[in-house]
C-alpha positions in Angstrom: -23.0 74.8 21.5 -19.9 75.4 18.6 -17.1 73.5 19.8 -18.7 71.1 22.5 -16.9 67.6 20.9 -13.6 70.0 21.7 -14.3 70.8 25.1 -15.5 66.7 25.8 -12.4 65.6 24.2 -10.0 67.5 26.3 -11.6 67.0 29.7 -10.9 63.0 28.5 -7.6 63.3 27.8 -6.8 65.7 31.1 -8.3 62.6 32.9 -6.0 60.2 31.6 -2.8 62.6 32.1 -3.7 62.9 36.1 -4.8 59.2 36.2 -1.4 58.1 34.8 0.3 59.5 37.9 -1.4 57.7 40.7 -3.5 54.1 38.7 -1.2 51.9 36.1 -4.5 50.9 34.3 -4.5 54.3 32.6 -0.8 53.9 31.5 -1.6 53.3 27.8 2.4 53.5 27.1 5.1 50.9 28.0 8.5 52.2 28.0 10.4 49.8 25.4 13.2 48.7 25.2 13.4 48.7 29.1 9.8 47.3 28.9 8.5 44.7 26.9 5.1 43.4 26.1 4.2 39.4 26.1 3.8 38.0 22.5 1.1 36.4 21.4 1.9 32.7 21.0 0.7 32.4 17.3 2.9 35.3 16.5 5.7 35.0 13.9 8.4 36.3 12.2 11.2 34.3 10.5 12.0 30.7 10.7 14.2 28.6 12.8 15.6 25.3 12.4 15.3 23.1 15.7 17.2 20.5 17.5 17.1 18.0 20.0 19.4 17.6 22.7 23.0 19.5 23.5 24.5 19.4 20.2 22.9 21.2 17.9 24.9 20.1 14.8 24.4 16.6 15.7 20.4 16.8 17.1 19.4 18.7 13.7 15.5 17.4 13.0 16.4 18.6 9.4 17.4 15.9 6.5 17.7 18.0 4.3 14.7 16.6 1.4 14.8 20.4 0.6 10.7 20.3 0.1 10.8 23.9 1.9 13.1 25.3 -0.4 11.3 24.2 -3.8 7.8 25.7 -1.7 9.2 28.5 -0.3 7.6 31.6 -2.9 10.2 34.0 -2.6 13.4 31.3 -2.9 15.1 32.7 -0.1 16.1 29.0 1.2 19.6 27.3 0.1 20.1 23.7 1.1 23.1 21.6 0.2 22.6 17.7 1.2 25.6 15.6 2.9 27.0 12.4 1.2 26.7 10.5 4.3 24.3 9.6 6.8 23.5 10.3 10.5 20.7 9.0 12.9 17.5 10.9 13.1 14.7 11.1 16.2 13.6 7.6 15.8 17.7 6.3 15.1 16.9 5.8 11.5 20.2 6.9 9.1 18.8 10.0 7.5 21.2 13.0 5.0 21.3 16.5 7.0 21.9 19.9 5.4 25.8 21.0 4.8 24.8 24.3 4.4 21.4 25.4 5.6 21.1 29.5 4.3 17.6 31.4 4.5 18.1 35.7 3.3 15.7 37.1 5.7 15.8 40.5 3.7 13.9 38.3 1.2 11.6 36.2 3.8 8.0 37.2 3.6 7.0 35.1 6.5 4.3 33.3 5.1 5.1 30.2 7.2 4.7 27.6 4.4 7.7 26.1 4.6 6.8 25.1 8.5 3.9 24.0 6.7 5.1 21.6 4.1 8.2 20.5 6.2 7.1 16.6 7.4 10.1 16.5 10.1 8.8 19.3 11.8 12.1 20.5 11.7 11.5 24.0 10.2 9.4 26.7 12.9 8.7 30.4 12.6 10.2 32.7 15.4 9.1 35.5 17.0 12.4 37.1 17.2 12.0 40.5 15.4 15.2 42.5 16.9 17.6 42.2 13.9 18.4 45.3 12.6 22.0 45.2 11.3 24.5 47.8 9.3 25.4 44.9 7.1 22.3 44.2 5.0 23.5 41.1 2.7 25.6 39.1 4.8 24.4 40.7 8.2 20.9 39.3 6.9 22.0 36.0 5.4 21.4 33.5 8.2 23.3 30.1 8.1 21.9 26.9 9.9 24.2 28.3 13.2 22.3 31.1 13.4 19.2 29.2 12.6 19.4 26.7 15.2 17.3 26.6 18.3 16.7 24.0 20.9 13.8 22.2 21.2 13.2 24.0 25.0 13.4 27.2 23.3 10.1 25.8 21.0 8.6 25.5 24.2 9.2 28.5 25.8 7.7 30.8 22.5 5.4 28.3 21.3 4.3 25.5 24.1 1.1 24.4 23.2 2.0 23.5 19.8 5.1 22.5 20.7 3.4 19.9 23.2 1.2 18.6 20.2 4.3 17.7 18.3 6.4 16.1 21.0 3.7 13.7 21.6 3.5 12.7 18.1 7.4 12.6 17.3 7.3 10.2 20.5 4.1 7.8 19.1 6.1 7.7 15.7 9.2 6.6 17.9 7.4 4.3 19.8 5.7 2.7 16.6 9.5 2.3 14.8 11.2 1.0 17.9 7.8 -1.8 18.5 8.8 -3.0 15.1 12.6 -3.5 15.2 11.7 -5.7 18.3 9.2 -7.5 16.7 11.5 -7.9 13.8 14.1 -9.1 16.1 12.3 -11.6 18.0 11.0 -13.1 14.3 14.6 -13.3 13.8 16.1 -15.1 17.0 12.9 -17.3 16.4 13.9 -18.3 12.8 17.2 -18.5 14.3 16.4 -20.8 17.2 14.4 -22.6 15.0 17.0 -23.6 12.1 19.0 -26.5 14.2 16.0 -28.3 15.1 14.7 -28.4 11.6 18.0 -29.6 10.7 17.3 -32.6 13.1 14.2 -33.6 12.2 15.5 -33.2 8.8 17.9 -36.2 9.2 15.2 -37.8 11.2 12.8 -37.8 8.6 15.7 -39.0 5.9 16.6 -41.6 8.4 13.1 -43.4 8.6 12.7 -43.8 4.7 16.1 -46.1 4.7 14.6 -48.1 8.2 11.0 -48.8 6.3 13.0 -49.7 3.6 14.9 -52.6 5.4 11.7 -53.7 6.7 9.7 -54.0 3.1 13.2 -56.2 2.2 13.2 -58.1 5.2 9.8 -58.5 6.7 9.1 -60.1 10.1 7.4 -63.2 10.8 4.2 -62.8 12.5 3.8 -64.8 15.7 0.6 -66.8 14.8 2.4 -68.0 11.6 5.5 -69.1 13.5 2.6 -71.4 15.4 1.3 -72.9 11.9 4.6 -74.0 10.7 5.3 -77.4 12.1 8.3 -78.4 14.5 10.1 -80.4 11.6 10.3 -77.8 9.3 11.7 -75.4 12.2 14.3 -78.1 13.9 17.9 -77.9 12.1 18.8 -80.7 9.6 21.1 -83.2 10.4 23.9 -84.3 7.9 23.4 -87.8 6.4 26.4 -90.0 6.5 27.3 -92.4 4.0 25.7 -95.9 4.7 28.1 -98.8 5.8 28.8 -101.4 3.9 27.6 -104.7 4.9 28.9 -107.9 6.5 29.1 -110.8 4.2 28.1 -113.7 6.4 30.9 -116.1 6.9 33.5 -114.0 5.3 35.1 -112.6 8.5 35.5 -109.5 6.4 33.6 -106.5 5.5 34.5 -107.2 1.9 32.6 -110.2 -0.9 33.7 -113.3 -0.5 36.8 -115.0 -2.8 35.7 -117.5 -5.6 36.9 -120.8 -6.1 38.7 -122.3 -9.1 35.3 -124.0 -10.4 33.5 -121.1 -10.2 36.4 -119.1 -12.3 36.2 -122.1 -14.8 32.3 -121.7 -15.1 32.2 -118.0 -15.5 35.4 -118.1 -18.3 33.2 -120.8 -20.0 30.4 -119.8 -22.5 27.3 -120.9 -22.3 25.8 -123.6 -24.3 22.3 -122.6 -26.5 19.5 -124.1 -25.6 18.8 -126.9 -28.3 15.0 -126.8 -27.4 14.4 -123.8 -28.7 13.2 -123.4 -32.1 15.9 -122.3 -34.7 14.3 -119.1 -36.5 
């Protein structure tokens, strides 16, 4: 029958006109912006930078190695590094970003940047409301306007934002296990040092005592026993021996001699006339 598909397709959409009124599974509209519809989770837009705690100038995950901007294939990231240093996640002294600019007329969204970024401090939002009358500066976004809280990760993007919680913590956990061990290898060394010195002077002291014995050995007991008593006992001094007594004298000294003996001993003595002259 000429113009049946007509006929079928305005019977449909009659039935969907009077269902509208009276079930909501035939509304096929949503009245925006009063109405919204949920976002996917794995939707995206443009980047954000996130932070950690209150302060979002001070909890910054970014340290500014500005791999994202050298990847980015558009160039519409601008990073300029600091000259000094502030604690990271894990309390290690990193640089941050001065200036932190992305041009989101320019942004093509392709997400590697949150790809390549190893601080997982770069993420892609699903924010899409930023229609502006300015369109260079109203669309040049500064790391203010970039920052989001780490709750606000959660809310758009939970399950991925679980994942990298739990390994942010695990690397934490890993650096803080090692400064203690580190610190207890320390305090031992430390602890360790006076007694070293100790046995140190010890050890220096016994060399000087072995010494003195190698010099001065002592006498074993069973040779003390071998050495006779004589050789042991003291020595006595000698005194000089007294003269003695002539008999008869009543003196200690010789006796006098007489005038015949004088006469004899002044006198010469006579050869002997038997003996044979030579």
């Amino acid at each position: 029958m000429l113009g049946e598909g007509i006929l079928k397709g305005l019977a449909e959409t009659a039935k969907n006109f009077a269902g509208s009124f009276v079930s909501k599974e035939r509304m096929t509209t949503v009245e925006y912006p009063e109405e919204r519809l949920p976002l996917p989770e794995a939707s995206r837009n443009f980047p954000f930078l996130v932070y950690d705690g209150e302060d979002w100038e001070k909890g910054l995950r970014c340290v500014a190695c500005q791999i994202c901007e050298k990847e980015c294939p558009p160039k519409c990231i601008y990073i300029e590094k600091s000259k000094d240093k502030k604690p990271d996640y894990v309390g290690k002294p990193q640089i941050y970003p001065t200036k932190f600019d992305i041009d989101i007329s320019v942004c093509m969204s392709c997400q590697i940047c949150v790809e390549v970024c190893p601080f997982e401090a770069i993420k892609m939002n699903t924010e899409f409301e930023l229609a502006t009358d300015d369109r260079f500066g109203g669309l040049l976004l500064d790391r203010k306007e970039l920052a989001r809280s780490n709750e606000y990760y959660h809310e758009i993007h939970p399950t991925e934002a679980t994942e990298v919680d739990a390994r942010l913590a695990g690397e934490k956990a890993k650096v803080e296990m090692k400064a203690k061990a580190a610190a207890d290898a320390a305090a031992a060394k430390a602890a360790a040092a006076p007694a070293t010195g100790t046995g140190a002077a010890v050890a220096a002291a016994k060399p000087a005592a072995s010494t003195e014995a190698k010099a001065a050995p002592a006498t074993k007991p069973e040779e003390m026993a071998k050495v006779p008593a004589a050789a042991t006992a003291p020595v006595a001094e000698t005194a000089p021996a007294a003269a003695k007594p002539v008999p008869g004298t009543g003196s200690d000294g010789p006796a006098p001699m007489t005038a015949e003996e004088k006469n004899k001993a002044e006198t010469p003595a006579k050869p002997n006339e038997r003996e044979p002259k030579v």
